[in-house]
C-alpha positions as CSV (number, residue, x, y, z in Angstrom):
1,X,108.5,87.8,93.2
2,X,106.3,88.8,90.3
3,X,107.6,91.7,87.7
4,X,106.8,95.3,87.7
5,X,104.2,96.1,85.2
6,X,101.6,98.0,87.2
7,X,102.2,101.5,88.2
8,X,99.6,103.5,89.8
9,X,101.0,107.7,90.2
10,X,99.6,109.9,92.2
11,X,99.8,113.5,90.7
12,X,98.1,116.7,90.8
13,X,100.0,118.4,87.9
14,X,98.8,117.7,84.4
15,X,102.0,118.5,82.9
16,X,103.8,116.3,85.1
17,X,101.8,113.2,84.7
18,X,102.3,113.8,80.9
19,X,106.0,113.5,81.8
20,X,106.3,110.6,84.1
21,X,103.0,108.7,82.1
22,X,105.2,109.1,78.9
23,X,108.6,108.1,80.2
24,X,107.4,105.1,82.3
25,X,105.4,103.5,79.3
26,X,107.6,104.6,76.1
27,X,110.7,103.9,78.2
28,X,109.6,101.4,81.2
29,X,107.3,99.7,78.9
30,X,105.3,100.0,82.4
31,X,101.3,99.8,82.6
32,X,100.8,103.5,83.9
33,X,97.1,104.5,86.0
34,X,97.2,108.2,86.8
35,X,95.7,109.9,89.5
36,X,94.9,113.3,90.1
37,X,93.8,113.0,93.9
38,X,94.4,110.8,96.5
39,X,90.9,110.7,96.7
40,X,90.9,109.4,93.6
41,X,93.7,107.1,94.7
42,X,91.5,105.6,97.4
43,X,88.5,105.0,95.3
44,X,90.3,103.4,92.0
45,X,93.8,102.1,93.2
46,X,92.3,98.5,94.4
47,X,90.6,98.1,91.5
48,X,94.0,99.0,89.0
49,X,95.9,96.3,91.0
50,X,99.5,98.4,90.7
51,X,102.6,96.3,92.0
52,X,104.1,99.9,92.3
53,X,102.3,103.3,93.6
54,X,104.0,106.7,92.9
55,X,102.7,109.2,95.0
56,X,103.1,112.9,95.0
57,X,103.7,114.6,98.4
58,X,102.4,117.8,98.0
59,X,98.3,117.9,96.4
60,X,96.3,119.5,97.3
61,X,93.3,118.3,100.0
62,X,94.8,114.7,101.1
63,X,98.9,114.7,100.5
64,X,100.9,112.4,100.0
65,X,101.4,111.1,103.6
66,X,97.3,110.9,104.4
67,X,97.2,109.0,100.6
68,X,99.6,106.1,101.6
69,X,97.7,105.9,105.5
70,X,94.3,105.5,103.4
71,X,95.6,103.4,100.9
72,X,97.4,100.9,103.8
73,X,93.8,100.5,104.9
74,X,92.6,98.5,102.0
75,X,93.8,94.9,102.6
76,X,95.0,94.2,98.7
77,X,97.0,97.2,99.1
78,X,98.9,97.1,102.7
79,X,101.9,95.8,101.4
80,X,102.2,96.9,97.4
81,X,105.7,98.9,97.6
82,X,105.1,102.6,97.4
83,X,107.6,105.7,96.2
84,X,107.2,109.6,97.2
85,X,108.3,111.9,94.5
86,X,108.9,115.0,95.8
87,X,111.4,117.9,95.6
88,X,111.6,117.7,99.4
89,X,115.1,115.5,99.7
90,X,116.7,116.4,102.4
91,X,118.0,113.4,104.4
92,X,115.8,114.2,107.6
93,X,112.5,114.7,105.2
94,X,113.7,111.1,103.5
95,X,113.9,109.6,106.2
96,X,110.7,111.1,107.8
97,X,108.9,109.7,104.3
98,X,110.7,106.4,104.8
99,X,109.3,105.9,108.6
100,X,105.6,106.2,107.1
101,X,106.1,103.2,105.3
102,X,107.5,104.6,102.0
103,X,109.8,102.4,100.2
104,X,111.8,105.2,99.1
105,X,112.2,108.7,97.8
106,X,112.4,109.6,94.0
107,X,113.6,113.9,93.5
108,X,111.7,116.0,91.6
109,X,112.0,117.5,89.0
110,X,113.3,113.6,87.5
111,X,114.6,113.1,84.5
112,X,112.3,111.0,82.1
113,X,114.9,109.2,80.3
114,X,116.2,107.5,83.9
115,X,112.6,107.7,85.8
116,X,111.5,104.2,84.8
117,X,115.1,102.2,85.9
118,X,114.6,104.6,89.1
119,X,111.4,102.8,90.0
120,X,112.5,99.8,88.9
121,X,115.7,99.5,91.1
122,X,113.5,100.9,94.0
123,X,110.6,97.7,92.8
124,X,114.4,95.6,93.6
125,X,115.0,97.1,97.0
């Protein structure tokens, strides 16, 4: 298996991608690609290459869910392993997230300092 370097996240809130950008490079050492959309997903996530994509639930226009069905389309991206961060954690919603295909589910609000061995034990799964 190849290592973890490329992490595309999916995030409408500024602040928050400030958060997770910071703590996944300064503490991951990761290659971070933010975007704002899953629009904007769609259009530049093939072209990133990311062995990891992070994706929001809640955004507004395409969530979460509708971004990982669009993105599953794109043949280099069917099988790249893919997280939901969300603060909807309840076993049931897990599990829901889990049956679309998502690798697993990472709680928000998330503590930067423990974010980037977070994704990376998920990466492991």
């Amino acid at each position: 298996m190849s290592s973890l370097q490329r992490i595309l996240y999916v995030e409408d809130e500024p602040d928050i991608q400030a958060v997770a950008k910071l703590a996944l490079e300064m503490v991951g050492g990761f290659q971070v690609k933010i975007c704002s959309s899953g629009a904007e997903a769609v259009r530049d996530a093939a072209q990133f290459a990311p062995d990891m994509i992070l994706l929001d639930v809640m955004m507004p226009e395409m969530d979460g869910p509708a971004t990982l069905k669009a993105l599953r389309q794109q043949p280099q991206l069917a099988e790249v392993p893919v997280a939901f961060m969300t603060a909807k954690v309840q076993a049931s919603e897990v599990a829901h997230y889990k049956s679309l295909g998502a690798r697993d589910v990472i709680a928000k609000p998330f503590d930067p300092m423990t974010l980037a061995d977070r994704v990376r034990s998920i990466w492991e799964q």
